[in-house]
C-alpha positions in Angstrom: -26.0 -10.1 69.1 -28.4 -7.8 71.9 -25.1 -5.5 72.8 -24.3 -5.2 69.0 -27.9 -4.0 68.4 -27.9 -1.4 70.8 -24.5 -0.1 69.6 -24.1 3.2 67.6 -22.4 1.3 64.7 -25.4 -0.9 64.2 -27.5 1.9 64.4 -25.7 4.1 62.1 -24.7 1.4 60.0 -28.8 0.3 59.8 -29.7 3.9 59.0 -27.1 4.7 56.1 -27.5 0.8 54.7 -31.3 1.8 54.4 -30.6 4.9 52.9 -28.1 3.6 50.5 -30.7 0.8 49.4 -33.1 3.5 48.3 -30.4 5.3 46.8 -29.1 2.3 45.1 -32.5 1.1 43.7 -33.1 4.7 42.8 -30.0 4.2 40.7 -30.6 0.8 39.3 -33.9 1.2 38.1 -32.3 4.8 36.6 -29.5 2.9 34.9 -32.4 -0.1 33.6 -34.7 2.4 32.1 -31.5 4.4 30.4 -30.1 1.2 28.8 -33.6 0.6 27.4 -34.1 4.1 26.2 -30.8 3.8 24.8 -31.3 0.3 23.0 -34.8 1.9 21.2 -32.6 4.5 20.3 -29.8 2.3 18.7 -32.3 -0.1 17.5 -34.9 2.4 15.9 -31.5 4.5 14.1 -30.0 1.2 12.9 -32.5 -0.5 12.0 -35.4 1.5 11.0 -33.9 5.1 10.3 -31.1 4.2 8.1 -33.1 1.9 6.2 -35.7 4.3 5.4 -32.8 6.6 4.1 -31.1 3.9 2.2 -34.6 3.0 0.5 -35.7 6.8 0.3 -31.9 7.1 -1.4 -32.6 4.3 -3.8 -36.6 5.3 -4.6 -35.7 8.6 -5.9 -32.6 7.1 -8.0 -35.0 4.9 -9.6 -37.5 7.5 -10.3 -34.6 10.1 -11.9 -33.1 7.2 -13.8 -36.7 6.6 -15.7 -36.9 10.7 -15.8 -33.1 10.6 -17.6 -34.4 7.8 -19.8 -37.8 9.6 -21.1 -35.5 13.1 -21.6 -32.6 11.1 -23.8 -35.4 9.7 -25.8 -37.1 13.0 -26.6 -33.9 14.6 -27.6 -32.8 11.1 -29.7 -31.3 13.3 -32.1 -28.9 15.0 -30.8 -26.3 12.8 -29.9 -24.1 14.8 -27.1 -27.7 15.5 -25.5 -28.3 11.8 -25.4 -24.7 10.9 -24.1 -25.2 13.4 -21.3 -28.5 12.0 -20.5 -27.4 8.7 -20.3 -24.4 9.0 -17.9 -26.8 10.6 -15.6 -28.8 7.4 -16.0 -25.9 5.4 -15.2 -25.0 7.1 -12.1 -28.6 6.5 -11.1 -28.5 3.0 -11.3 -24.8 2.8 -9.7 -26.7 4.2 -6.7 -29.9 2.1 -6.8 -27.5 -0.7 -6.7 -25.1 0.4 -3.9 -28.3 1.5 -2.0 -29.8 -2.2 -2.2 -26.5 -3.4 -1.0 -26.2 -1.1 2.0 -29.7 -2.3 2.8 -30.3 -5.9 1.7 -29.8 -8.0 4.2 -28.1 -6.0 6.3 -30.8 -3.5 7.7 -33.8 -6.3 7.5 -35.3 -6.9 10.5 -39.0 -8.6 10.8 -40.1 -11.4 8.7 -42.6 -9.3 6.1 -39.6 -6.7 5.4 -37.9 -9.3 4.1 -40.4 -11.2 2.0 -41.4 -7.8 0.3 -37.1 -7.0 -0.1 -37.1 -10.8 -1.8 -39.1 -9.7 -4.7 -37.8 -6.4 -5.2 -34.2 -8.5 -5.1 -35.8 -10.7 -7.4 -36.8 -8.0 -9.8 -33.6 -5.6 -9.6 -31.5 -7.3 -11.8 -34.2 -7.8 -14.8 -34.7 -4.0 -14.6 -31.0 -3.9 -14.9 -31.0 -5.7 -18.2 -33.5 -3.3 -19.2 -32.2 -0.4 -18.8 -28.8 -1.5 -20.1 -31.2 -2.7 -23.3 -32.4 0.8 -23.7 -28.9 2.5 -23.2 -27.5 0.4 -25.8 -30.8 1.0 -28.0 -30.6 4.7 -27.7 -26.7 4.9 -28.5 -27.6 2.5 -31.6 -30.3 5.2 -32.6 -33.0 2.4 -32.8 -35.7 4.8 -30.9 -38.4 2.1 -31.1 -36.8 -0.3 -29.5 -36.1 1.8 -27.1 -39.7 2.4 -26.9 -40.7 -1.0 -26.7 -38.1 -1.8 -23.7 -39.7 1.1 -21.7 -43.3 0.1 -21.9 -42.2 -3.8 -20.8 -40.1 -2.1 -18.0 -43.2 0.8 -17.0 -45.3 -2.1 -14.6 -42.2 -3.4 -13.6 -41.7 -0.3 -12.4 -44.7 0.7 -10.8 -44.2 -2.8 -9.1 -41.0 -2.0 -8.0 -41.7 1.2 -6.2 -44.9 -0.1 -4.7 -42.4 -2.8 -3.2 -39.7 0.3 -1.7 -42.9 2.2 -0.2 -44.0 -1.0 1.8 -40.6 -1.8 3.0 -40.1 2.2 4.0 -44.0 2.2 5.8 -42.8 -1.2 7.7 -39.8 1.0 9.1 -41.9 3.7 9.8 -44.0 1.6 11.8 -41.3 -0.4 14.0 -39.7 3.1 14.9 -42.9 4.3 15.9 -43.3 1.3 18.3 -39.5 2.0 19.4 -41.1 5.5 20.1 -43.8 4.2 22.1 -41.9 1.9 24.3 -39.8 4.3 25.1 -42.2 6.9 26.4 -43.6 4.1 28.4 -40.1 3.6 29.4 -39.6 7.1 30.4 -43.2 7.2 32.9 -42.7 4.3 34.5 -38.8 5.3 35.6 -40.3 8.9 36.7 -43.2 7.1 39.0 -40.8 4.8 40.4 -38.2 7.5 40.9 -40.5 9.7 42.6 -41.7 6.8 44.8 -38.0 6.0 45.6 -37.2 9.4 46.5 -40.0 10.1 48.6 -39.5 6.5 50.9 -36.2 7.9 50.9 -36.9 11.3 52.7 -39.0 9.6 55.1 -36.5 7.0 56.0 -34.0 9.9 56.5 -36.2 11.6 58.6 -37.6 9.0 60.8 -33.9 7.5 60.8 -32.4 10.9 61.8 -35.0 11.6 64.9 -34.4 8.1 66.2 -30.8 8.5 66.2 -31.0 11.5 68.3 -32.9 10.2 70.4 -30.6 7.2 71.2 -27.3 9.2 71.1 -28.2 12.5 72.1 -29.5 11.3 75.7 -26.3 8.9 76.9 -24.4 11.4 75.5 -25.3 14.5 77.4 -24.8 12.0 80.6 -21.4 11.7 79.7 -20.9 15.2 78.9 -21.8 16.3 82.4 -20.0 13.8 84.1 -16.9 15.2 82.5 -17.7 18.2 83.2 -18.1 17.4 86.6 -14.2 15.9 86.6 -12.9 18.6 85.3 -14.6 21.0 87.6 -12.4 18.9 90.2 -15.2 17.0 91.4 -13.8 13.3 92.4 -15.4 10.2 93.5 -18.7 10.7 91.7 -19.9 7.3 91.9 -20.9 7.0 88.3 -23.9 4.8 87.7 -24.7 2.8 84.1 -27.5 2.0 83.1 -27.2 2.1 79.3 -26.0 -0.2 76.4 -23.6 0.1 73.7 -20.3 2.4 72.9 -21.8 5.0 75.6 -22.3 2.2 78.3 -18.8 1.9 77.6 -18.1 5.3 77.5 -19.5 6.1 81.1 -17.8 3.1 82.8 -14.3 4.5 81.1 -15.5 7.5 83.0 -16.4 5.5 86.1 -12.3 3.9 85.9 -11.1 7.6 85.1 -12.7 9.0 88.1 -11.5 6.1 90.4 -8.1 6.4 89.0 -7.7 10.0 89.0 -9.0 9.9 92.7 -6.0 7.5 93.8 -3.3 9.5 91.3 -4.4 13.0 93.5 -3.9 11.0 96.4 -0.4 9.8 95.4 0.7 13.2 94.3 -0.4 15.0 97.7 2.0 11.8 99.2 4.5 12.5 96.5 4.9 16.4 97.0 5.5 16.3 100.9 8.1 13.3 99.7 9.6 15.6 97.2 9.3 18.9 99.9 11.8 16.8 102.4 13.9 15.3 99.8 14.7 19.0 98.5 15.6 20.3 101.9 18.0 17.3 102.5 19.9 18.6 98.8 20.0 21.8 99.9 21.8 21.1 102.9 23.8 19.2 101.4 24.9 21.5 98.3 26.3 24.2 101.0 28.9 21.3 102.6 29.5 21.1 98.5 29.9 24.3 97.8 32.6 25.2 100.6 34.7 22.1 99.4 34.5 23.0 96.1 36.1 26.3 96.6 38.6 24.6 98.7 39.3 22.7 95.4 39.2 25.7 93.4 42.0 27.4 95.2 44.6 24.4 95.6 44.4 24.2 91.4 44.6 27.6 91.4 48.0 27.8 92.8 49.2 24.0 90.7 48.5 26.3 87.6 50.7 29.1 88.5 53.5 26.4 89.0 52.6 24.6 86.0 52.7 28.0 84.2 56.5 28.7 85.6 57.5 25.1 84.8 56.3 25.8 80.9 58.0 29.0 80.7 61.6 27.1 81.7 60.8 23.8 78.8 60.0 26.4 76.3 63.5 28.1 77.1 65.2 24.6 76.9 63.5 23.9 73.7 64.4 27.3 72.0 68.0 26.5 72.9 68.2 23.6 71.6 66.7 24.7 68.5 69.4 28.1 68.0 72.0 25.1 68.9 70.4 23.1 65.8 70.4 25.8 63.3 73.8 26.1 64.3 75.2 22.3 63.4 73.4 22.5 60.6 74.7 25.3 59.3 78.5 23.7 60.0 77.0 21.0 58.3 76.7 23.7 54.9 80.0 24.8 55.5 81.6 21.1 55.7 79.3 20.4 52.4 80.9 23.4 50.7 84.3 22.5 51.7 84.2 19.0 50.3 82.6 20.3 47.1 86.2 22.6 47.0 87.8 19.7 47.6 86.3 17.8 45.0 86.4 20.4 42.2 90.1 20.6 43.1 90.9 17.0 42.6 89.3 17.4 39.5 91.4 20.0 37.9 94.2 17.6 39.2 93.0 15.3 37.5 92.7 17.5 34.3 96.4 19.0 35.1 97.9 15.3 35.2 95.8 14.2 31.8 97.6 17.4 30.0 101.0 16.4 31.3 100.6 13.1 30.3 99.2 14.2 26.6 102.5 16.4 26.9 104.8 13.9 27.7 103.4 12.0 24.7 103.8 14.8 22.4 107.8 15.8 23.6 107.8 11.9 23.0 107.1 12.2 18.7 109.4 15.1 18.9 111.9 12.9 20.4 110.9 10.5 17.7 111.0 13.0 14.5 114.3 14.4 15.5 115.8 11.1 15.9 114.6 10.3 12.3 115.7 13.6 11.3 119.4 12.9 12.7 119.0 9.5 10.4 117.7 11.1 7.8 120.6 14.1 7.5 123.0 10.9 8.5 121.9 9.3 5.2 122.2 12.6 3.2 125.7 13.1 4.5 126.9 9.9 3.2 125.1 10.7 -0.5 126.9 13.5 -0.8 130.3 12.1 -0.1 129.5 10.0 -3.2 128.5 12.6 -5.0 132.2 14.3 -4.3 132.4 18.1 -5.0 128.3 18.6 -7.0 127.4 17.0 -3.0 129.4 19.2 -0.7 126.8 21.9 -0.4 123.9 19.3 0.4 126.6 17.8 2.6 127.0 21.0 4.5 123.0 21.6 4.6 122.7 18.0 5.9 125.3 18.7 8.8 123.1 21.5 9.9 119.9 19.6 9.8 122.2 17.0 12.0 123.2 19.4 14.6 119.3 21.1 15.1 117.7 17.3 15.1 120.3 16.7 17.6 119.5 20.0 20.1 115.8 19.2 19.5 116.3 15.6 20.5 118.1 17.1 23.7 115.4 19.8 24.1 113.0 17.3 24.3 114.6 15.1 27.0 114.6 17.8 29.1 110.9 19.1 28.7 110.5 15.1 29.3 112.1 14.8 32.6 110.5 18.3 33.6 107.1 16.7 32.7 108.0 13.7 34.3 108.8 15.6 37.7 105.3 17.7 37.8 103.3 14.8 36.8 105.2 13.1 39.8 104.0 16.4 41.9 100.4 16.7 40.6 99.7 12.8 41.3 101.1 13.5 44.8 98.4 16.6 45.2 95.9 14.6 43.7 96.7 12.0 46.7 96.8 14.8 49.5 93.9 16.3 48.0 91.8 13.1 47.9 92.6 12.4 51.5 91.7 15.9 52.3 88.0 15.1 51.1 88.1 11.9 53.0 88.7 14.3 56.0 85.7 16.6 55.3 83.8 14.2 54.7 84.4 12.4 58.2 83.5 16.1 59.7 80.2 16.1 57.6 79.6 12.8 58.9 80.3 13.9 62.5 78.4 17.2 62.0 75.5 15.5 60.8 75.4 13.5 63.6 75.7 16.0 66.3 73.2 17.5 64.3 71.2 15.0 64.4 71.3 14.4 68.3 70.6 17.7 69.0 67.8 17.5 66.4 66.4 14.7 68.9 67.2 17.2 71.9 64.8 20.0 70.4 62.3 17.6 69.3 62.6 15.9 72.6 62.0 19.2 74.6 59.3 20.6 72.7 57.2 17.0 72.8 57.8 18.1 76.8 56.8 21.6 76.2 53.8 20.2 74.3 53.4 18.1 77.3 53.6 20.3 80.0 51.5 22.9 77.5 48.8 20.0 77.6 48.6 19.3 81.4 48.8 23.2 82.0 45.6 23.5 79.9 44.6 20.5 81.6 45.0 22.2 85.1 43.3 25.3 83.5 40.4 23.5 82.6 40.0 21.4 86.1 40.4 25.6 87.4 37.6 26.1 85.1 35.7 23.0 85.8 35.8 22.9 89.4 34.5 27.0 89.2 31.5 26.0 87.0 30.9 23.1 89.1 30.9 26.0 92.3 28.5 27.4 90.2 26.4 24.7 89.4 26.4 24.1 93.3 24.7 27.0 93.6 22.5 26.6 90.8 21.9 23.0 92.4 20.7 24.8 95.4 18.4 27.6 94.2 17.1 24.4 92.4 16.2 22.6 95.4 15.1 26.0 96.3 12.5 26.3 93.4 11.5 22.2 93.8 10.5 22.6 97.2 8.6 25.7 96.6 7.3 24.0 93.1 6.3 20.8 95.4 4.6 23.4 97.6 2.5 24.8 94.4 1.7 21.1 93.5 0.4 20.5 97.0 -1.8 23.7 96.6 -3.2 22.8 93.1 -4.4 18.7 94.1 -6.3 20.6 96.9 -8.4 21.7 94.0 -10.1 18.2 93.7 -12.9 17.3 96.0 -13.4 13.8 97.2 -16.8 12.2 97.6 -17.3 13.5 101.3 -17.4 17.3 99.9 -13.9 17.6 100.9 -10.5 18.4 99.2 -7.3 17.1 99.4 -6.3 19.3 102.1 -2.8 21.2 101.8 -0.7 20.3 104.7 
C-alpha cells in the first residue's frame, strides 16, 4: 500500500479523481436543477397554461353565445337574420362544450379547482336546455318565451362565469408558484455552481504544484544520469533513494549502466577476436584463390572437348534425319503404287462385270434366234398347207430361217470370244491382286525401316540434347568456378574491410570511460 502511494499513478490518478468529482457534482447538481426547471415548465404549460386557454376559449364562447341570442331576438322578424344568428349560437355552444371536455377532468389539478369545475359541470347541461329552449322559441316566433327563458338563464349565467374566472385565477396562481420555484431553482444551481467551480480551480492548482514537485525532482535525476551514459560515462554508481515508478526508473538505469559496462568490455574482447579471426580468412582465401584458377582452367579445356564432341552428335543426328525424310518418302511412293494397283484391280473388276453382262446378252440373242428358227420352222410347214396362196410366206420364212440361223452362229462366236477375255481379265485381276500384296509388303518393310531410323534420329538427338545439356553444364561449372575466383577475392577484400571494421569498433568502445576516469583503451 506505502509503495503504491508514493507512485505516479496514485498520484495522478488522486489528482484527476478529485478533479473529476468536482466536475461531476458540478454536473449533477446541473442536470438536478435542469430536470426541475424543466418539470415546472411541463407542469405549469400542462397544467395551468392550457387550462387557462381552454377556460379563456370556453368564457368568451359563452359570452358570444348570449351576445348571438340578445341580436336574434331584436331582429325576431326577419327570419333569415334570426337563422343566421342562431347557427352562430350553435357553433358557440359546440365550442363551450368541446372546451369543457378538453379541460374537465383532464387539466384539473388541486382539490378547490375541481370543486369549483363540479358546479359549473353541474350547471352546463341546464344552460344547455336553455339555450336549446330559446332556439326552438325563437324559430317558433314565440318572442316572449324566449324572453322569459333568458331572464331564468341571466343568473345562471353570471353564476357560471363567476365559476370560469375562479378556476382561470386558481391557474394563474399555481403557474406563478411554478414561476417562483423555479427562480429559486435557478439561484441556488448558480451559487452552488460557482462554489463547485471555484474548489475546482484551487484543487487544480494546489494538485498541479504538488505534482511537479514530486515528478519534476526524481525526474531531472534520471535525466542527468542518462545524460551522463550517453556522454560515455560508465560505472556511475547510481544511488536511489526515491519511491515509486522513478525509484524504479533509476535502478533500471543503475542495471543499464552495469550491463552496458560489461557489454563494452565484451566488445573490446570480441573485436581483437574478430581482428585475428579475419587475418586467418585472408590467408586462407589466397591458397583458395590460386586452386580455384587451377580449376578454372582444367573446365576450360573439358568445354572445348565437350564443344567438338557436340558438333560430331549433331552431324549424326542431321543424317539420320535426311536418311528419314528419305524412307518416308519411299514410303509415299510405295503408298501411290498400291493405290495404282488398286484402282487397276478395280477397273478389272468393272471390265469382267461388262463381259459377263455381255455374255448374258449374246446369250438371249442365242435364245431369240433359236425361237426365231422355230418360229420360221413353224411358218414353213403353214405354208406347205396352204399349197400355192403359201409359197411366197414359205419363201419369206426360209429367209427368216437362214438369218436366225447366222445370228444363232454369230452369237456363239461373240460367246466363246467373251468367254476367252473374261478367262484373261480374271487372270489380270489375279496377277494384279498379287501385285498389291507385293507393294504392300514393301510399304510394310519401308515403314519399318522407316521407322528404325525414326528411332536412330530420335535416339541421336536425345544424345545431342544430352551432350548439349552437359556442355552447358560444363559452361556453367566454367562460369561458376570464375565467379567463385571472384568471390575469393571479394571474400578477401572482406576480411580486409572486417579487420579494419573490427579495428574502428575497437576505436569507438574506447569512447566509454570506466569508473577510474579511464577508457577502454584501444590496443
Amino acid at each position: 500500500m506505502g509503495s503504491m502511494v508514493h507512485s505516479v499513478r496514485f498520484k495522478l490518478l488522486a489528482a484527476f479523481g478529485l478533479c473529476l468529482a468536482l466536475l461531476l457534482a458540478t454536473g449533477v447538481f446541473g442536470v438536478m436543477g435542469l430536470i426541475r426547471l424543466n418539470s415546472n415548465m411541463a407542469d405549469a404549460y400542462t397544467g395551468n397554461t392550457l387550462p387557462i386557454v381552454q377556460l379563456g376559449e370556453l368564457r368568451a364562447a359563452q359570452l358570444d353565445a348570449r351576445l348571438q341570442l340578445r341580436r336574434a331576438q331584436l331582429v325576431k322578424d326577419d327570419p333569415a337574420q334570426v337563422r343566421a344568428f342562431v347557427e352562430a349560437l350553435r357553433k358557440d355552444m359546440d365550442k363551450i362544450n368541446s372546451s369543457w371536455k378538453k379541460y374537465f377532468p383532464a387539466s384539473i389539478t388541486s382539490e378547490e379547482e375541481r370543486r369549483i369545475a363540479n358546479k359549473f359541470n353541474e350547471a352546463l347541461p341546464q344552460f344547455n336546455a336553455n339555450v336549446n329552449d330559446a332556439v326552438s322559441a325563437l324559430q317558433a316566433g314565440h318572442a316572449d318565451a324566449v324572453v322569459q327563458i333568458t331572464d331564468r338563464q341571466s343568473a345562471a349565467n353570471i353564476e357560471m362565469g363567476d365559476l370560469i374566472e375562479q378556476d382561470i385565477a386558481i391557474n394563474v396562481a399555481q403557474a406563478k408558484d411554478f414561476a417562483a420555484d423555479s427562480d429559486a431553482t435557478y439561484h441556488r444551481i448558480l451559487v452552488w455552481a460557482i462554489v463547485l467551480v471555484c474548489a475546482g480551480f484551487a484543487v487544480g492548482v494546489g494538485m498541479c504544484w504538488y505534482l511537479l514537485r514530486a515528478i519534476s525532482r526524481p525526474l531531472s535525476r534520471a535525466v542527468n544520469v542518462a545524460n551522463d551514459i550517453a556522454g560515455g560515462k560508465l560505472e556511475n554508481g547510481i544511488v536511489v533513494d526515491t519511491q515509486g515508478e522513478f525509484g524504479e526508473l533509476l535502478v533500471a538505469l543503475r542495471k543499464m549502466d552495469e550491463q552496458l559496462t560489461e557489454t563494452v568490455r565484451g566488445i573490446k574482447v570480441s573485436a581483437e577476436s574478430v581482428t585475428v579471426a579475419s587475418k586467418e580468412i585472408a590467408a586462407g582465401n589466397i591458397d583458395l584463390s590460386s586452386r580455384t584458377e587451377q580449376q578454372a582452367a582444367s573446365l576450360e579445356e573439358t568445354a572445348s572437348s565437350m564443344t567438338q564432341l557436340t558438333e560430331t552428335v549433331k552431324q549424326n543426328a542431321e543424317n539420320a534425319a535426311q536418311a528419314d525424310a528419305l524412307a518416308s518418302n519411299a514410303s509415299t511412293i510405295a503408298q501411290a503404287g498400291n493405290v495404282a494397283v488398286q484402282a487397276m484391280v478395280g477397273t478389272i473388276d468393272q471390265i469382267s462385270t461388262s463381259s459377263g453382262k455381255i455374255s448374258e446378252i449374246t446369250g438371249l440373242i442365242e435364245g431369240i434366234a433359236f425361237q426365231t428358227n422355230i418360229l420360221a420352222l413353224n411358218a414353213a410347214v403353214e405354208a406347205a398347207r396352204a399349197g400355192e396362196q403359201g409359197r411366197g410366206f414359205a419363201v419369206v420364212a426360209s429367209e427368216v430361217r437362214t438369218l436366225a440361223q447366222r445370228s444363232a452362229s454369230a452369237a456363239k462366236e461373240i460367246k466363246g470370244l467373251i468367254g476367252a477375255s473374261v478367262a484373261v481379265v480374271q487372270a489380270g485381276s489375279q496377277q494384279a491382286a498379287e501385285v498389291g500384296e507385293t507393294m504392300a509388303e514393301v510399304k510394310e518393310a519401308i515403314r519399318r525401316v522407316s521407322e528404325i531410323v525414326t528411332e536412330i534420329a530420335a535416339a541421336s538427338a536425345e544424345q545431342s540434347r544430352g551432350i548439349e545439356q552437359v556442355n552447358q553444364a560444363v559452361v556453367q561449372m566454367d562460369e561458376v568456378t570464375q565467379q567463385n575466383a571472384a568471390l575469393v577475392e571479394q571474400a578477401a577484400a572482406a576480411a580486409q574491410s572486417l579487420e579494419e571494421q573490427a579495428t574502428t569498433l575497437r576505436r569507438a568502445v574506447s569512447v566509454f570511460r570506466m569508473g577510474n576516469g579511464t577508457g577502454a583503451a584501444f590496443a
